[in-house]
Steps between C-alpha positions, in 0.01 A plus 500: 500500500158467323484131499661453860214613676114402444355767600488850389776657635637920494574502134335208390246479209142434573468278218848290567385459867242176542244606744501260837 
C-alpha cells in the first residue's frame, strides 16, 4: 500500500513518499 502509490497518500510516511 506504501509502495503502490507515489505520492503521499492518508497513512503514508513522509519520508517513504518521493516528492513529484
Amino acid at each position: 500500500m506504501s509502495t503502490d502509490r507515489p505520492w503521499r497518500v492518508k497513512g503514508e510516511s513522509p519520508l517513504r513518499a518521493p516528492a513529484p
